[in-house]
C-alpha positions as CSV (number, residue, x, y, z in Angstrom):
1,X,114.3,76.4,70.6
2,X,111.0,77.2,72.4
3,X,111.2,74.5,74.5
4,X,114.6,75.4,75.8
5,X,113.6,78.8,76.8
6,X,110.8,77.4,78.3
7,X,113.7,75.3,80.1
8,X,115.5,78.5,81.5
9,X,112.8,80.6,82.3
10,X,111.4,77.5,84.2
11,X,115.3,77.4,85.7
12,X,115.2,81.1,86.4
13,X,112.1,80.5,88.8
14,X,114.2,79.2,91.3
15,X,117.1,81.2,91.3
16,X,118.4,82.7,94.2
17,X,118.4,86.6,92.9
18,X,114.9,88.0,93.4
19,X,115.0,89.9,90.1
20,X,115.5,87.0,88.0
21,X,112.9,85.3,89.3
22,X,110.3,87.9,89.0
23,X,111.7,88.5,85.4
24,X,111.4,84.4,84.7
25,X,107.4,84.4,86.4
26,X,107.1,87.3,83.3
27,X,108.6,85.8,81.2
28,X,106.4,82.0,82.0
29,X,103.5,84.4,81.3
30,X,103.9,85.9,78.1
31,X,105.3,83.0,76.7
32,X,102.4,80.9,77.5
33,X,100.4,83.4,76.5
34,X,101.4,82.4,72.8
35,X,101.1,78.8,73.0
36,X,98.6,76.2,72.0
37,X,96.4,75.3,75.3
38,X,97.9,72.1,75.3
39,X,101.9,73.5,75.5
40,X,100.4,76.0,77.8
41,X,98.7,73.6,79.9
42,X,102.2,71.5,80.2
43,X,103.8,74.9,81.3
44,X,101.2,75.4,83.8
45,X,101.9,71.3,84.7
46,X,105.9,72.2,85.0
47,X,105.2,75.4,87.3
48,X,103.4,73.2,89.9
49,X,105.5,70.5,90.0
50,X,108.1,73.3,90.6
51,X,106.9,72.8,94.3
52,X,107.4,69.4,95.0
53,X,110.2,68.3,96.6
54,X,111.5,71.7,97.3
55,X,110.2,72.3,101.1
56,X,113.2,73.7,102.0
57,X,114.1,75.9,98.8
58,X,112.4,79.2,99.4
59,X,113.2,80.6,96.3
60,X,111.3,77.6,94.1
61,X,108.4,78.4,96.0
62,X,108.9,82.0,95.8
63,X,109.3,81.9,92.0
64,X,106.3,79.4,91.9
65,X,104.0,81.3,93.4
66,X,105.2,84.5,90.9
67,X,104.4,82.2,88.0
68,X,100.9,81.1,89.3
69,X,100.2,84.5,89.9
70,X,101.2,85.8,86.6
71,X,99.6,82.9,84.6
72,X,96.3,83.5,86.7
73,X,96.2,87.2,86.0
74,X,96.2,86.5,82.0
75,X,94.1,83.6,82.3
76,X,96.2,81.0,81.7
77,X,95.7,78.9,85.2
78,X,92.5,77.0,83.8
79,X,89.8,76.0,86.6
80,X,90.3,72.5,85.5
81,X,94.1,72.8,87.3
82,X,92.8,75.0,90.5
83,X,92.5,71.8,93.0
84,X,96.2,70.8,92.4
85,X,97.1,75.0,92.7
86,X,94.9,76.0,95.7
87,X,96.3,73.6,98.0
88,X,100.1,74.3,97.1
89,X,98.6,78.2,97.5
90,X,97.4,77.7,101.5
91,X,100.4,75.7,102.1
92,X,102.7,78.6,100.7
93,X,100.3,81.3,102.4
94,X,102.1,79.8,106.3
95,X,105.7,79.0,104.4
96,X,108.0,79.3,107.3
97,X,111.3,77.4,107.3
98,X,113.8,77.8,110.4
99,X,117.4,78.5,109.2
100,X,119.4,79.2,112.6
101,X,117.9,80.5,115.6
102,X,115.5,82.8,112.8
103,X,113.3,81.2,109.5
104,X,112.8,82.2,106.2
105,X,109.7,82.7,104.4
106,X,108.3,85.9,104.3
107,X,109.2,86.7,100.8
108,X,106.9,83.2,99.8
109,X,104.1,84.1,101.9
110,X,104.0,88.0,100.6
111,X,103.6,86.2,96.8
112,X,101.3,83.3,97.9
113,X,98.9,86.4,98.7
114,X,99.1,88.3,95.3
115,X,98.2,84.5,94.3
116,X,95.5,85.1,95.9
117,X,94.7,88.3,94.8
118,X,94.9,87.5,91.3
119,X,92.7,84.8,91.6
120,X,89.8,87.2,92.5
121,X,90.7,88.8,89.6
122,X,90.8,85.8,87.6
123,X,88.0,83.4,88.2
124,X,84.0,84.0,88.3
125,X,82.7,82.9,91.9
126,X,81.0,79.9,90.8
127,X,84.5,78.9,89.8
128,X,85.8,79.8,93.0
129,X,83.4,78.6,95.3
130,X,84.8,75.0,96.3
131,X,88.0,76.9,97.1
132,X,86.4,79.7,99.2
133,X,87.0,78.1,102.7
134,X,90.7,77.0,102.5
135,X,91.6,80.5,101.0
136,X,89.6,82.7,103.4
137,X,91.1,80.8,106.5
138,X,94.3,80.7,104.9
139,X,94.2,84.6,104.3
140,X,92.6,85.6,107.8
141,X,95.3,83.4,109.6
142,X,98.2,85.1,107.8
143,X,96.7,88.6,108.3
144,X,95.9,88.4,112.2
145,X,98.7,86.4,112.9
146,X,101.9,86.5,110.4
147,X,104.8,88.0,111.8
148,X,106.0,90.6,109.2
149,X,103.7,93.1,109.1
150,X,103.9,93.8,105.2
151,X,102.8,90.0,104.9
152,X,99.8,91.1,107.4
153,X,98.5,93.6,105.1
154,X,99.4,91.9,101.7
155,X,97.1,89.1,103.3
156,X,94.4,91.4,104.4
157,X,94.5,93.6,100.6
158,X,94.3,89.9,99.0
159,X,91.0,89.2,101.4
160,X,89.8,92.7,100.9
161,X,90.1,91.7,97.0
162,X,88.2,88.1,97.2
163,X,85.2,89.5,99.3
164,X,84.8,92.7,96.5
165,X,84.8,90.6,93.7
166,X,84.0,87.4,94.7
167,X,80.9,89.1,96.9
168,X,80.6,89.0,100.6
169,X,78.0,86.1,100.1
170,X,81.1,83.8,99.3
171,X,83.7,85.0,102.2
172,X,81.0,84.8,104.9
173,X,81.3,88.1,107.2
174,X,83.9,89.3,104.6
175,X,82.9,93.3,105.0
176,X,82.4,92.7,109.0
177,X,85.9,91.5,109.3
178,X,87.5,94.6,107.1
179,X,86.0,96.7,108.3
180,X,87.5,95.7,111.7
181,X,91.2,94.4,110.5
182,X,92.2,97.6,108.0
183,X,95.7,98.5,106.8
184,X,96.2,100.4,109.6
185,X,95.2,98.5,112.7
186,X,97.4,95.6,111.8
187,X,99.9,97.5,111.7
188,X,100.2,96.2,115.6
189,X,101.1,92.9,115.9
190,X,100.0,93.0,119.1
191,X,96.5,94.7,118.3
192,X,96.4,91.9,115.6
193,X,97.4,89.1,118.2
194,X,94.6,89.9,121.1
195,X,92.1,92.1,119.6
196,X,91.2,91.9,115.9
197,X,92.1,88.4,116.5
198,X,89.1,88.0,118.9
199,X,86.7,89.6,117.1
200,X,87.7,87.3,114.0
201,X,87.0,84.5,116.2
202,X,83.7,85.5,117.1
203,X,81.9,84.3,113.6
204,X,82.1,80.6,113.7
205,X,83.3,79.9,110.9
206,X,86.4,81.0,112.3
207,X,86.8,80.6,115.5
208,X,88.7,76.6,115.3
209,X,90.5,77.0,112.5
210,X,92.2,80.5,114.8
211,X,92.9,78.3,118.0
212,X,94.0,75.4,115.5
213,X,96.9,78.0,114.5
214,X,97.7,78.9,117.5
215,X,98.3,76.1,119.7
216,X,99.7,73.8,116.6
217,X,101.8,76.7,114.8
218,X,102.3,79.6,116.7
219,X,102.5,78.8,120.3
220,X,105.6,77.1,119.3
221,X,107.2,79.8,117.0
222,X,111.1,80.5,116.8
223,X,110.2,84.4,118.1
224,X,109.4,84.2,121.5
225,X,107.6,87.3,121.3
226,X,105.3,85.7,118.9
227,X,104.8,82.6,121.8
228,X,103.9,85.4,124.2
229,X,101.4,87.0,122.0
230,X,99.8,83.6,120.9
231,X,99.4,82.5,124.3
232,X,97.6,85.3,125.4
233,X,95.5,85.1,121.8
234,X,94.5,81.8,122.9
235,X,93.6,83.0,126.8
236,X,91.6,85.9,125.3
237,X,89.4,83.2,123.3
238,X,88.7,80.7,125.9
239,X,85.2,82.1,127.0
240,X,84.2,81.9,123.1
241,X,84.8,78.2,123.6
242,X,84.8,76.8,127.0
243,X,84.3,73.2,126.7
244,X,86.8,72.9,123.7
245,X,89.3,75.0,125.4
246,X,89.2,72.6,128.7
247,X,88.9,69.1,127.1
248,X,91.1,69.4,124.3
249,X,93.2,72.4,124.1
250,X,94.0,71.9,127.3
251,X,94.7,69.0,127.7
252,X,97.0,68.8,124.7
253,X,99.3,71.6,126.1
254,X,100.0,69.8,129.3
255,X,101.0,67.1,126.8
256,X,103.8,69.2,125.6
257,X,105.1,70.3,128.8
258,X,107.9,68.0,128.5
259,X,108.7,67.6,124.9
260,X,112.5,68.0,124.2
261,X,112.0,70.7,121.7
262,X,112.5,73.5,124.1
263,X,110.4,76.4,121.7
264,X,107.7,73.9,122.2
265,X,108.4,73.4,126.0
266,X,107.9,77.8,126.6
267,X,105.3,77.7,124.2
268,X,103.1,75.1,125.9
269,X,103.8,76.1,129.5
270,X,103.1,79.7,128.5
271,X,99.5,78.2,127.2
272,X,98.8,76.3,129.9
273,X,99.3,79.1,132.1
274,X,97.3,81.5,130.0
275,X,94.1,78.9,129.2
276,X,93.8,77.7,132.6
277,X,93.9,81.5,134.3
278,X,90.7,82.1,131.7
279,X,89.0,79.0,132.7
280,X,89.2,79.5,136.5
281,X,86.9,77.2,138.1
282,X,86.2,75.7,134.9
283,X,89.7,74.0,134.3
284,X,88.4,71.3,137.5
285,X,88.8,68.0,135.2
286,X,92.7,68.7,134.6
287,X,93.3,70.6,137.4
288,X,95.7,67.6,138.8
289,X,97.8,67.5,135.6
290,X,97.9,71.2,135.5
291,X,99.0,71.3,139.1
292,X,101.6,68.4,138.0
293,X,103.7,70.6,135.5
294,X,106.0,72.2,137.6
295,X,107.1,69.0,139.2
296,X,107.4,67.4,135.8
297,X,109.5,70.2,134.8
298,X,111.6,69.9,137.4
299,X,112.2,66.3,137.4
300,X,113.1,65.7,133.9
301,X,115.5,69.0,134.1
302,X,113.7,70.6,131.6
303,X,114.6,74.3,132.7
């Protein structure tokens, strides 16, 4: 009998009403709660493997990411299974599937940051510290650059959590960054875009993993708002990183001038156009392919 219960909450993780689901990632956690570590550790097996397969099905993830959440915050996610949850976790953190001319996801990536939150809660830092990269970029990316703005501060709370708990010595510049990208100010996706976004990008540690994002992911976003904003993101970081802007971000967008995905056509002209006004003089070495895109354009009918 336990195990079919098990079954059906394990079914009711996926199921299309949001209720349900939250009441079956309760359920997962109580019931574990009262099970031999082994049982518990082949629930904790079942909820993970709950995300294979199932890129397209929002609500698994969105019912997996409940479950993880739950079982962290009672201490049933052992650090022994962290390497197979974290990654699942970043990947869930940028969950964005296209349905139409819009995407679904932002329900997934809300939960993927309470994961996240309840892992600061969960873990000591020496636990935590082999997963402290991945989850800081992960979090930073989804609250500078997400486009719901609830998912922007649930990502921001969840990194406001991890540097209190998990110390400022782990998420490196952790009470710099907060102090700069509060509830408030990222309230403006456009504040977020060009200006928190910049001063992010001026620790390090940061700054390529923030123009990775942006010229891979959201240059070429279904919202063409959100292609405007990231191409003017990406202009307003070119003099943090000159020679990487010109020799290979460059360079890359003029690539995609062309490609028969037309988000990614606007979205690569409009970073072309952005990068190379930043570089000026310093754009030289492609000058001649820049200076070939409308022509390209134009020939292959691409308008």
């Amino acid at each position: 009998e336990l195990e079919d219960v098990v079954d059906q909450l394990l079914t009711g993780l996926r199921d299309r009403d949001t209720v349900v689901r939250w009441s079956a990632a309760k359920g997962i956690g109580r019931v574990t709660e009262r099970l031999p570590l082994e049982c518990a550790d082949d629930v904790v097996l079942a909820v993970l493997d709950s995300f294979q397969g199932a890129r397209e099905d929002d609500a698994a993830w969105h019912g997996g990411c409940l479950a993880l959440a739950e079982l962290a915050r009672r201490g049933l996610l052992l650090p022994v299974r962290l390497p197979s949850a974290v990654p699942v976790i970043v990947q869930a953190i940028h969950y964005d599937v296209r349905r139409g001319q819009n995407s679904v996801g932002g329900h997934v990536r809300d939960s993927a940051c309470y994961v996240c939150w309840a892992f600061a809660r969960a873990y000591d830092p020496a636990v935590m510290r082999p997963f402290v990269q991945d989850l800081a970029v992960g979090m930073l990316l989804a609250s500078l650059f997400d486009r719901e703005v609830n998912c922007r501060r649930a990502a921001s709370a969840a990194f406001q959590e991890n540097v209190g708990r998990q110390g400022n010595e782990s998420f490196e510049h952790g009470i710099e960054i907060l102090t700069a990208a509060d509830y408030f100010t990222l309230g403006s996706r456009a504040a977020a875009y060009t200006e928190i976004s910049r001063f992010v990008a001026g620790f390090d540690k940061y700054r390529r993993p923030i123009i990775a994002h942006l010229k891979d992911s959201k240059l070429f976003h279904w919202d063409a708002e959100v292609r405007v904003l990231s191409s003017s993101a990406l202009g307003n970081l070119v003099d943090l990183d000159c020679g990487y802007m010109a020799e290979t971000v460059l360079p890359e967008l003029v690539g995609k001038v062309c490609d028969p995905d037309l988000l990614v056509r606007h979205g690569a002209v409009l970073g072309v156009a952005e990068v190379t006004r930043a570089l000026g003089a310093r754009a030289e070495p492609c000058a001649g392919d820049v200076a070939g895109v409308v022509e390209r354009v134009e020939k292959a009918r691409l308008y």
